[in-house]
C-alpha positions in Angstrom: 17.7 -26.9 -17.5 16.9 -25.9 -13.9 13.4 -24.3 -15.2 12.2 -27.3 -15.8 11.4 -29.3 -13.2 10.1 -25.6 -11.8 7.6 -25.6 -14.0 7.0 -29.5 -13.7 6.7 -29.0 -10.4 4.4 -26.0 -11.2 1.9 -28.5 -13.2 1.6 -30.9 -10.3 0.8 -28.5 -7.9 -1.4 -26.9 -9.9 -3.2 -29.4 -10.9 -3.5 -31.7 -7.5 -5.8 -28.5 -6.2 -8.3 -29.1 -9.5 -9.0 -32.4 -9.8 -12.5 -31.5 -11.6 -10.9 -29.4 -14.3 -12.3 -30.2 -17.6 -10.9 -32.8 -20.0 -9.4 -30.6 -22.7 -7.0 -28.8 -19.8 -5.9 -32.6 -18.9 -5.3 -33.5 -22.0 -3.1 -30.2 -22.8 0.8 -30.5 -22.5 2.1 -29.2 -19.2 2.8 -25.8 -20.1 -0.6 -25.2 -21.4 -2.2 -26.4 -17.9 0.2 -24.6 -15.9 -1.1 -21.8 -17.7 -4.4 -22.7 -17.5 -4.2 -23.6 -13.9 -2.2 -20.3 -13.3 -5.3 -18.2 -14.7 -7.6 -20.1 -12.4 -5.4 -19.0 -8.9 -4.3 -15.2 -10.2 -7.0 -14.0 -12.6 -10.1 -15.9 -10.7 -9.0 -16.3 -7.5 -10.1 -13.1 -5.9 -13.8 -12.1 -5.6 -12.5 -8.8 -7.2 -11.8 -10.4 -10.5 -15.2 -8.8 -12.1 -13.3 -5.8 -11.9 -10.5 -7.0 -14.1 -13.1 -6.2 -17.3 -12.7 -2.2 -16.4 -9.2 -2.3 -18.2 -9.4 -3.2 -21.5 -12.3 -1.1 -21.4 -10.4 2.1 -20.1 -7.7 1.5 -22.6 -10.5 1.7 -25.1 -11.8 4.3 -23.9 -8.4 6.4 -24.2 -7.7 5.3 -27.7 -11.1 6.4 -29.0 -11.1 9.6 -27.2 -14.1 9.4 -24.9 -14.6 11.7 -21.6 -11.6 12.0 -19.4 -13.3 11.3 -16.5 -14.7 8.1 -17.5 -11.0 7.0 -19.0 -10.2 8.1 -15.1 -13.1 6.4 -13.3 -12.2 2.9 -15.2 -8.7 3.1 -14.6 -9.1 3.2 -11.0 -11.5 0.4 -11.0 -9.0 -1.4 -12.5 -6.0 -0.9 -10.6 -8.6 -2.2 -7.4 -7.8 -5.7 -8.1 -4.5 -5.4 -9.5 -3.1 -3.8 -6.5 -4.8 -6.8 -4.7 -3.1 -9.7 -6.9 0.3 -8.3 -6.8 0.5 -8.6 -2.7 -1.3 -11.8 -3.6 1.6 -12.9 -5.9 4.1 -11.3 -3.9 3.5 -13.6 -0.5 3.6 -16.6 -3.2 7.4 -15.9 -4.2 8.1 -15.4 -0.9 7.4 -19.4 -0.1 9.6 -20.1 -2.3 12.7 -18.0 -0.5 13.9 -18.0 2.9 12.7 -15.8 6.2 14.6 -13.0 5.3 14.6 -12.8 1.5 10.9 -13.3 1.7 10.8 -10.3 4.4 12.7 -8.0 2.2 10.4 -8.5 -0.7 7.5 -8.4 1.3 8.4 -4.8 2.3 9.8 -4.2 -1.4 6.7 -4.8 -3.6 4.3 -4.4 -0.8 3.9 -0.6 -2.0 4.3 -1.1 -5.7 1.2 0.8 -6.8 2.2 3.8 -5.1 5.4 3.4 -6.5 4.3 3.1 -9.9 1.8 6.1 -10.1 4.2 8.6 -8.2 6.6 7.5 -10.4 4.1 8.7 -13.6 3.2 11.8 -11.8 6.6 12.6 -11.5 7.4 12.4 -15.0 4.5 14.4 -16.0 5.9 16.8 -13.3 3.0 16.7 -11.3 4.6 16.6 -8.1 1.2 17.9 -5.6 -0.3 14.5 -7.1 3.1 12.7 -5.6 2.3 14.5 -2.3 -1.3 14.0 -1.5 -1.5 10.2 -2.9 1.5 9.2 -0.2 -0.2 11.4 2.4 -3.4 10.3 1.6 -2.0 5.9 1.7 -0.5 7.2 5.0 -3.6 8.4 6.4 -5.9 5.4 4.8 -4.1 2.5 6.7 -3.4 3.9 9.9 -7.2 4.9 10.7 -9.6 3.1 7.2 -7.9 0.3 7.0 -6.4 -0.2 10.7 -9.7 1.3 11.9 -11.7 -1.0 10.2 -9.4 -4.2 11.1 -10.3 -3.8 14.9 -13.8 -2.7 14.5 -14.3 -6.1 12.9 -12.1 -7.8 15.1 -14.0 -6.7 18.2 -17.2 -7.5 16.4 -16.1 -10.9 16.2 -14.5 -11.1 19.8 -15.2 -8.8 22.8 -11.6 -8.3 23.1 -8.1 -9.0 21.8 -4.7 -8.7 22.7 -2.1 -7.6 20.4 2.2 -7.8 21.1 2.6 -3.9 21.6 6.4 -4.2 20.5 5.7 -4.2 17.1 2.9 -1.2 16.9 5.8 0.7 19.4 8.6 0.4 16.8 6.4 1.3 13.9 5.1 4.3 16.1 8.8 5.3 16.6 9.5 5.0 12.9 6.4 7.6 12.2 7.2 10.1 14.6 10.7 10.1 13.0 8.8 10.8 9.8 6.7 13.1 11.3 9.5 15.0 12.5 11.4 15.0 8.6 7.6 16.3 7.5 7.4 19.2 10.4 10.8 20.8 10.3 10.6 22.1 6.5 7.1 23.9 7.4 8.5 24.9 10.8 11.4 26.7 8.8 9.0 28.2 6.0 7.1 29.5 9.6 9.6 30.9 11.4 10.0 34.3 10.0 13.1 33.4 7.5 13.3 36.1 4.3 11.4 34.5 1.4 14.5 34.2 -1.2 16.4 31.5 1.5 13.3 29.6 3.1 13.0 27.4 -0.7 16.4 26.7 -1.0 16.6 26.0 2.6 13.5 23.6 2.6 14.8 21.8 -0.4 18.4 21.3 1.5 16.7 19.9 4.1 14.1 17.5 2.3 16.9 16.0 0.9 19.2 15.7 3.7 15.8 14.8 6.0 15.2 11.4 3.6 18.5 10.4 3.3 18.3 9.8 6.7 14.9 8.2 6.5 15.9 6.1 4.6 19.1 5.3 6.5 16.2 4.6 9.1 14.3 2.3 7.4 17.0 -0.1 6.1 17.9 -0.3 9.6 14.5 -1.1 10.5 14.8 -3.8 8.2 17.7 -5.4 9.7 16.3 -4.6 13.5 12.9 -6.5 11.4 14.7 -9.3 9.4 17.8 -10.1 10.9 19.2 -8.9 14.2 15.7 -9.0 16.2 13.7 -11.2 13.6 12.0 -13.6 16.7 10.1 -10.6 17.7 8.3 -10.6 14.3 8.0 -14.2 14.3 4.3 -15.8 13.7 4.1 -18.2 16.5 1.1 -20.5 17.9 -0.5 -20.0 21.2 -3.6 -19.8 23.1 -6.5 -17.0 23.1 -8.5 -16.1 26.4 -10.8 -19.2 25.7 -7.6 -21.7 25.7 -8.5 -22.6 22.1 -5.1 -22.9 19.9 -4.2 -20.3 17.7 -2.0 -20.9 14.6 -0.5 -18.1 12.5 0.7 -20.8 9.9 0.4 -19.9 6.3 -0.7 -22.2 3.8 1.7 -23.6 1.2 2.2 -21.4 -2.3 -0.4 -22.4 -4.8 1.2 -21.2 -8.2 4.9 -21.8 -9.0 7.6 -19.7 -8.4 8.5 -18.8 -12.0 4.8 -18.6 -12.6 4.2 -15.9 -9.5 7.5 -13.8 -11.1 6.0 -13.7 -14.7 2.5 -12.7 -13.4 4.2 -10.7 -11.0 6.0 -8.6 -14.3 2.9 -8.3 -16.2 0.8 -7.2 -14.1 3.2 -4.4 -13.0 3.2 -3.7 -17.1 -0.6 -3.1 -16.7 -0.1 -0.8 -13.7 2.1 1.4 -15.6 -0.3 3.0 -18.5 -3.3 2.9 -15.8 -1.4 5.0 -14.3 -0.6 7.5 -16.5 -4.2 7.8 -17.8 -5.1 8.6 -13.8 -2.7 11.1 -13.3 -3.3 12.9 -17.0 -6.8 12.6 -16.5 -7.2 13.7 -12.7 -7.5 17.7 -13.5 -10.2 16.4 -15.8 -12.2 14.3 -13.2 -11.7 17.1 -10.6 -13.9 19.3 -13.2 -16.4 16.7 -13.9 -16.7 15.3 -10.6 -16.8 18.7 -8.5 -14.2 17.3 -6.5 -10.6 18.9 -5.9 -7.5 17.2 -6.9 -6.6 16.9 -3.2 -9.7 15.4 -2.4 -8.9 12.8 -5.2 -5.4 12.2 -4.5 -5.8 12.0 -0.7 -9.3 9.5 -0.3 -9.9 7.7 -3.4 -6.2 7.2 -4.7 -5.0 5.3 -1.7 -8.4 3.5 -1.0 -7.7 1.9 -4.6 -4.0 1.0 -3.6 -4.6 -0.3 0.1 -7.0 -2.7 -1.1 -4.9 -5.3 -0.8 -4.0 -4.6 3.0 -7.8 -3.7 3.4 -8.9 -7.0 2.9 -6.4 -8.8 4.2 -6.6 -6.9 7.7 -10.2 -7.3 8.6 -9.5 -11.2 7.3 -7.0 -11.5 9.9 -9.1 -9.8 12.4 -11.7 -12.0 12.2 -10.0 -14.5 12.8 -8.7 -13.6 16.0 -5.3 -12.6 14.4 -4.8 -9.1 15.2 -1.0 -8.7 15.1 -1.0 -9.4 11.3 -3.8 -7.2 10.7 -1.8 -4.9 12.8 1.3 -5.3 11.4 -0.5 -4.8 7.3 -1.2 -1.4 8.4 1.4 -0.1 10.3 4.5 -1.9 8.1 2.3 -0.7 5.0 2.4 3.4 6.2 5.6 2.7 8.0 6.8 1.9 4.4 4.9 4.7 3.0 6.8 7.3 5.3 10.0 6.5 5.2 10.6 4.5 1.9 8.2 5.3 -0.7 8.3 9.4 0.2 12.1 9.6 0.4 12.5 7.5 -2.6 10.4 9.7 -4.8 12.1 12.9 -3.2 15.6 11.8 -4.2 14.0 10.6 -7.5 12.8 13.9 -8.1 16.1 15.3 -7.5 17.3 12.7 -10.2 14.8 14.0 -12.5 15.8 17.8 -12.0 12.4 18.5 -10.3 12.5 20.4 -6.7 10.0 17.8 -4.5 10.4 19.0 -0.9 8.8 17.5 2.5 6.7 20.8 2.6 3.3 19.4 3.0 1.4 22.6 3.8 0.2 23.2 7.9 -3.5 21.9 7.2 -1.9 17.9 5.5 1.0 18.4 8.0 -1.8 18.6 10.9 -4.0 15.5 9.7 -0.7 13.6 9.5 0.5 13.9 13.1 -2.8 13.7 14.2 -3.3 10.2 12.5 0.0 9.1 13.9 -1.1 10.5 17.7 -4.1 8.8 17.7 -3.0 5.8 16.0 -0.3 5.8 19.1 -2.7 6.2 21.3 -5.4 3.8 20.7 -2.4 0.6 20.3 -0.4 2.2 23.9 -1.8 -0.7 25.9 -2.2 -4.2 24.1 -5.8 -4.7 23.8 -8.9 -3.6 21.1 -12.5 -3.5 20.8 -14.3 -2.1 18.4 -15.0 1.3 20.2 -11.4 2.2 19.1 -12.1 1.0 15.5 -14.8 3.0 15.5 -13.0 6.0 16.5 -10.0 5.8 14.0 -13.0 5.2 11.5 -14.5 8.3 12.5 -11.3 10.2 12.3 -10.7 9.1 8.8 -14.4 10.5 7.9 -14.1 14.0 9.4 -10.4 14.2 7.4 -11.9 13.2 4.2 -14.7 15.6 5.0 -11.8 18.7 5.7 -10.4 17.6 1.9 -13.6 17.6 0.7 -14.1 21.3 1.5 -11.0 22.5 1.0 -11.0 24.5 -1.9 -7.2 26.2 -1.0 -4.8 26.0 -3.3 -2.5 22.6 -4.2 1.5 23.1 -3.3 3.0 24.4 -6.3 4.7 22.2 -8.9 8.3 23.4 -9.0 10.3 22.8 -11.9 
């Protein structure tokens, strides 16, 4: 009984945005034009939604056997705007809960493609793809995506001015990661006999994201709760004295409506997924491009596209501390909840997934963090320092794209 005036409620606000609809959807029952009307926002409401066609087409593809690289190729055009929609219906629940709840759920599904496909990978024991995806999301949004966000932001404005207490915590959190990341290779390094350094590495992945994890759900209550006016979106003034207002607008699909969308299109993440990581060894061969290269560059470009667009949006508007924050709460997240996660998941699943990620991965990713550090350290951006983090992401790619070394090991 409580559903229903939901989804009334649902139909009127629907429908008060699309006053031109045709006819036939007004004359529909109400559940018929929340559907309708729900099709309009989700499926249409992105300029990406030409890109939905690649699924059905990629699920084709796979059932009538044609090349594994194209089944590959499709998938990940596909997972491009679904990545995009579920942050898109993710923000909508959140309207619909209070600060904190919405907070939580924010950080919860803002990751959920990488979730999903390391999840896959992991049951097909593929646990190098695990690595290099999360490395690879890590490196894409703090220097592509952040990179990008104030290159386009100091195109649009000489200079702006961001809160440096946010970046700072963040920065701490990735350091602390960093450090969970360094330790096992420092103890594979340091001369140890052969026959103790795997058990020993293993013993202290797991121990290493138990506490990053203890980390992070502190982070969430320093973020949420205890410290939550810090994170606040406020209104002020820019250098010009013009207003600036960080207000959201309202929800534009119900919230029963967002949480069914929200399910499906989760459902369609899952077997994209899987054909990726079955088919990646496949494209690899086809393409001329190692599995590292794959699972490092275009792997987390497809998943970040969500926090992509949003971040050079926000930029442009003069908003840099939510461009800012997409970024650095997205590999924040990354670091020391999606990694940890699938460690201890691995664990569940009898695999042995360590922290071990090699000295050349372990270098780009305190690298990215330095410089990332570095360029936020005092408060203000132009698009010299976008162009820089831009630059850095280039060269890595460029180091993956030449490495022809061997992939860590897939222990069992």
């Amino acid at each position: 009984m409580e559903a229903e005036p939901l989804l009334m409620e649902d139909a009127g606000l629907n429908l008060s945005r699309h006053d031109n609809s045709p006819s036939l959807q007004k004359r529909s029952d109400p559940f018929v034009r929340i559907f309708l009307a729900n099709i309009q926002e989700v499926l249409l409401g992105t300029k990406l939604s030409i890109l939905f066609s690649a699924i059905p087409v990629a699920i084709v593809a796979d059932q009538r056997n044609y090349g594994r690289a194209w089944v590959f190729a499709l998938s990940l055009i596909g997972l491009t705007p679904l990545a995009e929609r579920l942050s898109f219906l993710t923000e909508q629940i959140a309207f619909y809960t209070n600060p904190t709840v919405g907070g939580i759920l924010n950080a919860t599904c803002g990751n959920v493609t990488e979730l999903v496909i390391s999840l896959v990978a992991l049951i097909h024991h593929k646990v190098d793809v695990v690595k290099y995806s999360l490395l690879g999301s890590i490196l894409s949004n703090l220097l592509l995506v952040l990179g990008t966000a104030l290159f386009c932001g100091g195109i649009a404005k000489r200079e702006q001015k961001f809160d440096t207490r946010q970046t700072g915590m963040n920065s701490m959190l990735l350091l602390l990661g960093l450090l969970c990341h360094l330790l096992p290779l420092m103890l594979k390094l340091s001369g140890t006999p052969t026959e103790l350094v795997a058990a020993g590495e293993l013993q202290l992945s797991r121990a290493s994201c138990v506490v990053m994890l203890i980390g992070y759900i502190v982070y969430l209550l320093f973020q949420l709760w205890t410290h939550r006016q810090l994170f606040e979106d406020g209104e002020g003034e820019d250098d010009d004295g013009e207003s600036i207002s960080n207000e959201k607008p309202g929800p534009v699909i119900g919230f029963w409506s967002a949480c069914f969308w929200l399910v499906l299109m989760t459902g369609i993440i899952a077997p994209l997924s899987e054909y990726i990581v079955t088919s990646i060894e496949v494209a690899s061969d086809a393409w001329g491009l190692s599995v590292s290269f794959i699972s490092v560059i275009l792997l987390p470009i497809v998943g970040n596209a969500a926090e992509h667009a949003g971040a050079i949006i926000f930029a442009f508007k003069n908003k840099l501390d939510i461009s800012i924050g997409l970024a650095l709460g997205s590999a924040t997240q990354i670091a020391m909840f999606v990694i940890p996660l699938s460690v201890l998941m691995s664990w569940i699943m009898g695999m042995d997934m360590d922290l071990d990620l090699n000295l050349l991965e372990t270098s780009c990713l305190a690298l990215s963090i330095l410089v990332t550090a570095f360029t936020l350290q005092d408060g203000t951006s132009h698009y010299l320092k976008g162009v820089v983090l831009v630059l850095c992401y280039f060269v890595m790619g460029a180091c993956f794209y030449v490495f022809r070394g061997p992939i860590p090991n897939i222990k069992l």
